[in-house]
PQR file with spaces between the fields and no chain letter, atoms N, CA, C, O and H, PARSE charges and radii, in Angstrom:
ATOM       1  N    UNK     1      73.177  110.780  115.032 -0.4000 1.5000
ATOM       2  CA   UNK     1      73.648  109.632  115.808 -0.0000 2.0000
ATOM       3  C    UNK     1      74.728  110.075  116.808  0.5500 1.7000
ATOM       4  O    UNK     1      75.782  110.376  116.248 -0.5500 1.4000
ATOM       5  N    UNK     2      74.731  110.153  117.688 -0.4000 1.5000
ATOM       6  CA   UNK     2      75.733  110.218  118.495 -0.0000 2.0000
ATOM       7  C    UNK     2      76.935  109.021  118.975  0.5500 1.7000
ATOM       8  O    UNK     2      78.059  109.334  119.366 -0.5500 1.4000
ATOM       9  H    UNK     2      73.874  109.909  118.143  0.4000 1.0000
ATOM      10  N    UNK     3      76.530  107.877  118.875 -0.4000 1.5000
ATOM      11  CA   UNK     3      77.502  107.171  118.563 -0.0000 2.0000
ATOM      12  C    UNK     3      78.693  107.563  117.740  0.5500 1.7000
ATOM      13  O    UNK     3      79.777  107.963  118.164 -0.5500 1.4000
ATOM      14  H    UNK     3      75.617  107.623  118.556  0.4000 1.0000
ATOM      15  N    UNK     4      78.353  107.403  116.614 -0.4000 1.5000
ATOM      16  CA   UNK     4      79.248  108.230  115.270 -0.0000 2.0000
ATOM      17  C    UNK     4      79.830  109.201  115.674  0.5500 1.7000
ATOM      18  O    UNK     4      81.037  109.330  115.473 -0.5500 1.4000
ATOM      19  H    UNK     4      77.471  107.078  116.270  0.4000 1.0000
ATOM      20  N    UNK     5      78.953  110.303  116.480 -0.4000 1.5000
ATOM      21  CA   UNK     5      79.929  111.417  116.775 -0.0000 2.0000
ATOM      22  C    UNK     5      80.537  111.113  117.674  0.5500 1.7000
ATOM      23  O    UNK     5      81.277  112.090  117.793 -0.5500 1.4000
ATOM      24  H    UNK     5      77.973  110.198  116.644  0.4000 1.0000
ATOM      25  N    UNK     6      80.885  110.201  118.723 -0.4000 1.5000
ATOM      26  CA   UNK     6      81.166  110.183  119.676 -0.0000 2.0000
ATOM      27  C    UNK     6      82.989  109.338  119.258  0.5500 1.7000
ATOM      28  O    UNK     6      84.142  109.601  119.598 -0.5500 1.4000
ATOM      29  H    UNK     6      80.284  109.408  118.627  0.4000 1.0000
ATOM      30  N    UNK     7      82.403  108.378  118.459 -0.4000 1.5000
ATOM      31  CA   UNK     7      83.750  107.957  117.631 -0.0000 2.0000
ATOM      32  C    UNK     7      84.506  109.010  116.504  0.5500 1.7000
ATOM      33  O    UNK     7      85.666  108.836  116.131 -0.5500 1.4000
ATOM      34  H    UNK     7      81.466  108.165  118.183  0.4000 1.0000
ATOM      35  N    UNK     8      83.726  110.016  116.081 -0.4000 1.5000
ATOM      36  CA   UNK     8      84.910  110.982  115.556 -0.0000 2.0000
ATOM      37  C    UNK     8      85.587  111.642  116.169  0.5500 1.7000
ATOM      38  O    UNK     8      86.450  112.348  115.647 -0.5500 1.4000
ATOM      39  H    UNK     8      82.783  110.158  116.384  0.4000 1.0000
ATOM      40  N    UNK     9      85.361  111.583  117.503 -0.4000 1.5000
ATOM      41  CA   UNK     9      85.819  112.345  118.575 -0.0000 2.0000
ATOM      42  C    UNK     9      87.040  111.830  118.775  0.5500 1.7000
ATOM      43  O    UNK     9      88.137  112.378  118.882 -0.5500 1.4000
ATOM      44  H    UNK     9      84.660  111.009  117.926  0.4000 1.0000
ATOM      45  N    UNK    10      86.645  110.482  118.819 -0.4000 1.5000
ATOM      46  CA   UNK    10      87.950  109.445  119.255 -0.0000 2.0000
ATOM      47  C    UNK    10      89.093  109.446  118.095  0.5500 1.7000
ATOM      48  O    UNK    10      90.307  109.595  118.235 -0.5500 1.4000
ATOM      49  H    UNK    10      85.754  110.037  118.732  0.4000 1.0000
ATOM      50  N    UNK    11      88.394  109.250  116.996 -0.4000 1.5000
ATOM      51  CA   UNK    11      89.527  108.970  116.163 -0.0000 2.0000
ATOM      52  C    UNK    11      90.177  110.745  115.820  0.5500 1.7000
ATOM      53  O    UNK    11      91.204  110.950  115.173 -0.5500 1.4000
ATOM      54  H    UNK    11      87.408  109.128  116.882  0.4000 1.0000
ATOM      55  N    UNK    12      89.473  111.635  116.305 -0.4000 1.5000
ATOM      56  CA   UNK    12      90.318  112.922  115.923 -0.0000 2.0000
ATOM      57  C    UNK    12      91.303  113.265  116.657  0.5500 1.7000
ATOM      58  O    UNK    12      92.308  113.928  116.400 -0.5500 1.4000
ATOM      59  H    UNK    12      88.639  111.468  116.830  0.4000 1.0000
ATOM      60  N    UNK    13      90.774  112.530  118.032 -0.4000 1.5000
ATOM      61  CA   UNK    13      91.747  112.465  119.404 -0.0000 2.0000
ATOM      62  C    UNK    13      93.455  111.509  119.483  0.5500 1.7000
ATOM      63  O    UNK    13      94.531  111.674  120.057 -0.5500 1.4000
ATOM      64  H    UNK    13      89.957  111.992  118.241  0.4000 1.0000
ATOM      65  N    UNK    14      92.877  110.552  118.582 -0.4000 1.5000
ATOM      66  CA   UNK    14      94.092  109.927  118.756 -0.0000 2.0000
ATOM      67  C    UNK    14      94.798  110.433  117.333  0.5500 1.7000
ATOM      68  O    UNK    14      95.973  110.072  117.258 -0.5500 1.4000
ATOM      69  H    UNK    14      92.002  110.419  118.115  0.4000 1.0000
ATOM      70  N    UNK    15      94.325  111.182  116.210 -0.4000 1.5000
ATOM      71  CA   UNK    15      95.053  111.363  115.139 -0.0000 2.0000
ATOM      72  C    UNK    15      96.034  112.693  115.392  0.5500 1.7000
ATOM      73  O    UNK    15      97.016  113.008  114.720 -0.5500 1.4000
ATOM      74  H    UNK    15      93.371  111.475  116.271  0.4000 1.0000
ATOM      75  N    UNK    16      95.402  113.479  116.721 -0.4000 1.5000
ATOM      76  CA   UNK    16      96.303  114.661  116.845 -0.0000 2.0000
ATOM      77  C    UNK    16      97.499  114.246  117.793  0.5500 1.7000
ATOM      78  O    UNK    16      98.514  114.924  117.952 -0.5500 1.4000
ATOM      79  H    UNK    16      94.604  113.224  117.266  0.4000 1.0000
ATOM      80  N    UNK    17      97.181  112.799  118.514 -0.4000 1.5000
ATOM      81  CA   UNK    17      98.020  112.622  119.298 -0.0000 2.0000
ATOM      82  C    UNK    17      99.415  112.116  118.532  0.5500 1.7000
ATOM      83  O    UNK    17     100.580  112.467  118.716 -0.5500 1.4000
ATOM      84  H    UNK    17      96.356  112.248  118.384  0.4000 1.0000
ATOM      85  N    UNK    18      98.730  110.980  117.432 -0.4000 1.5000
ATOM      86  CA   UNK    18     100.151  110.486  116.706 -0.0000 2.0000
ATOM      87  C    UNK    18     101.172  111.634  115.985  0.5500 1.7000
ATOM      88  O    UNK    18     102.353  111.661  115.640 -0.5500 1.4000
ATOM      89  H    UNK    18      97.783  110.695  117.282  0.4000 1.0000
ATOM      90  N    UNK    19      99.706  112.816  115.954 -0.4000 1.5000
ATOM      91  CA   UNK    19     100.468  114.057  114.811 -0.0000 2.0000
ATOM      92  C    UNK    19     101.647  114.404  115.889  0.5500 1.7000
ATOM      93  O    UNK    19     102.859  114.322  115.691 -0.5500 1.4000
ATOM      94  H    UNK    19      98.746  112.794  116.234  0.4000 1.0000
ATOM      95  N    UNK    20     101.016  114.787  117.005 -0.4000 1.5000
ATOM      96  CA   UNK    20     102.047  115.577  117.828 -0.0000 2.0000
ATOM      97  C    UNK    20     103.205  114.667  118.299  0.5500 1.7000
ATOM      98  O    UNK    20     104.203  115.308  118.629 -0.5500 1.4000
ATOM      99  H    UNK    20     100.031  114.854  117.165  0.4000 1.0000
ATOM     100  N    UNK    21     103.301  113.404  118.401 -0.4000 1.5000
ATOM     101  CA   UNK    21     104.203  112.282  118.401 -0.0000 2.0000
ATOM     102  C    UNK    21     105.359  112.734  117.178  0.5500 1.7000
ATOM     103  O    UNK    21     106.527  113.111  117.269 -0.5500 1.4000
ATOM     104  H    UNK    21     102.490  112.884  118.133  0.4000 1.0000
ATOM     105  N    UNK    22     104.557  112.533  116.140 -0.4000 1.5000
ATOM     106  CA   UNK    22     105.197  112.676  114.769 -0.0000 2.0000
ATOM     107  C    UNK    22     106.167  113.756  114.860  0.5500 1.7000
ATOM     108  O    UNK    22     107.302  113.704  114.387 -0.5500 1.4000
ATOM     109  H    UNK    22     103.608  112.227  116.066  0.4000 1.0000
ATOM     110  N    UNK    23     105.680  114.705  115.468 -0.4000 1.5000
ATOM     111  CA   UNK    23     106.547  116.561  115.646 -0.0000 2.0000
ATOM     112  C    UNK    23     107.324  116.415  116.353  0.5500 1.7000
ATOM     113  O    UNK    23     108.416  116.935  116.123 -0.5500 1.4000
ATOM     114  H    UNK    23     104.758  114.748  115.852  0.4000 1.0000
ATOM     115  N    UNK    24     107.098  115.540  117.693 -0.4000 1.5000
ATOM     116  CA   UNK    24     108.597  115.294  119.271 -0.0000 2.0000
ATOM     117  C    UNK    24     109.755  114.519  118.376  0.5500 1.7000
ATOM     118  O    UNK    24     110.963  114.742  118.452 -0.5500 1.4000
ATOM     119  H    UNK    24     106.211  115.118  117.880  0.4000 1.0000
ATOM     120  N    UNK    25     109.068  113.502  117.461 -0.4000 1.5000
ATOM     121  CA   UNK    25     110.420  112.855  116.760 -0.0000 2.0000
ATOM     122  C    UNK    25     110.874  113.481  115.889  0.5500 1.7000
ATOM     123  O    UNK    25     112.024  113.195  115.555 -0.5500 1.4000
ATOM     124  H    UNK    25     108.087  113.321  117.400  0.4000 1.0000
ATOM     125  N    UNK    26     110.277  114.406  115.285 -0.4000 1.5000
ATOM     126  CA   UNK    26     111.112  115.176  113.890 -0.0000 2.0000
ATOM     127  C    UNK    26     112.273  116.472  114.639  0.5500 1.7000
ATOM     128  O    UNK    26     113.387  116.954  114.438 -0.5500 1.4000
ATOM     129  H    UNK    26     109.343  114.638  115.556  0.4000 1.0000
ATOM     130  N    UNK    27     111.260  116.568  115.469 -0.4000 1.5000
ATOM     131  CA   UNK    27     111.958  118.179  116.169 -0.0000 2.0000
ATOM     132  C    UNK    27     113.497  117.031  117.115  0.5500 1.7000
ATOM     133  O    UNK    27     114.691  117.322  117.178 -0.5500 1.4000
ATOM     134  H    UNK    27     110.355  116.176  115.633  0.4000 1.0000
ATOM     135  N    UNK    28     112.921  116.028  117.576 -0.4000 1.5000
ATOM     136  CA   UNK    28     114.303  115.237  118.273 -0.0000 2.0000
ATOM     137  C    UNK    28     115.277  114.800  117.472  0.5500 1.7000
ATOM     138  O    UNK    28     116.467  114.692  117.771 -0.5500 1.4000
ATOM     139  H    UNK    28     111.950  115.792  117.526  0.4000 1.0000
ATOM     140  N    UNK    29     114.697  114.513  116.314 -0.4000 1.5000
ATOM     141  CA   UNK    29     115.942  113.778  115.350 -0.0000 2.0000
ATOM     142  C    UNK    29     116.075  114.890  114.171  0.5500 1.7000
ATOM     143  O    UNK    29     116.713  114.562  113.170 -0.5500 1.4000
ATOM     144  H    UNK    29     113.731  114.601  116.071  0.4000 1.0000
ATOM     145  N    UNK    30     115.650  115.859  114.222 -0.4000 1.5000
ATOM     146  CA   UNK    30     116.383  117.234  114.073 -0.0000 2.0000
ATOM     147  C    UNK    30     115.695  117.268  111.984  0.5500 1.7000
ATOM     148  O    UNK    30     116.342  117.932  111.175 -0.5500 1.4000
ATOM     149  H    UNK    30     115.132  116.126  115.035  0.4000 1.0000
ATOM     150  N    UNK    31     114.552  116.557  111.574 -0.4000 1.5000
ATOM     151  CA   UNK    31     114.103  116.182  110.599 -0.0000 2.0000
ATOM     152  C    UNK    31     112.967  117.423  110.853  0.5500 1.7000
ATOM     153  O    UNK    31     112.360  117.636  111.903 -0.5500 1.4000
ATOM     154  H    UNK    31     114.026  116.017  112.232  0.4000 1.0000
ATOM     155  N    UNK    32     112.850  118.257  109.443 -0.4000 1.5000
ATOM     156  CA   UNK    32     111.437  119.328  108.982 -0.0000 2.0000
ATOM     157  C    UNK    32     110.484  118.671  109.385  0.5500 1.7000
ATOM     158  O    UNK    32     110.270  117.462  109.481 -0.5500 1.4000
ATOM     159  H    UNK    32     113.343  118.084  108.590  0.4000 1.0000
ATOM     160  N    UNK    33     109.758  119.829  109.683 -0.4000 1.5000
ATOM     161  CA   UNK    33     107.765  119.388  109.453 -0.0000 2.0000
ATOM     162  C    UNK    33     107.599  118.613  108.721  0.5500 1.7000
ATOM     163  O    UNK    33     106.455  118.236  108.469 -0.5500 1.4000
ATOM     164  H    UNK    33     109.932  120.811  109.605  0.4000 1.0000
């Protein structure tokens, strides 16, 4: 199905984005991995 794949795409896309979000605030407010 490509649909399906086309939405894991998405949701892998936005899960690395919140990850790397997650890292600008830890590394800014001076908090570990």
């Amino acid at each position: 199905m490509r649909v399906t794949t086309f939405f894991y795409i998405i949701i892998a896309n936005n899960a690395l984005r919140v990850h790397e979000k997650i890292r600008y605030v830890g590394a800014v407010t001076g908090t570990p991995d």
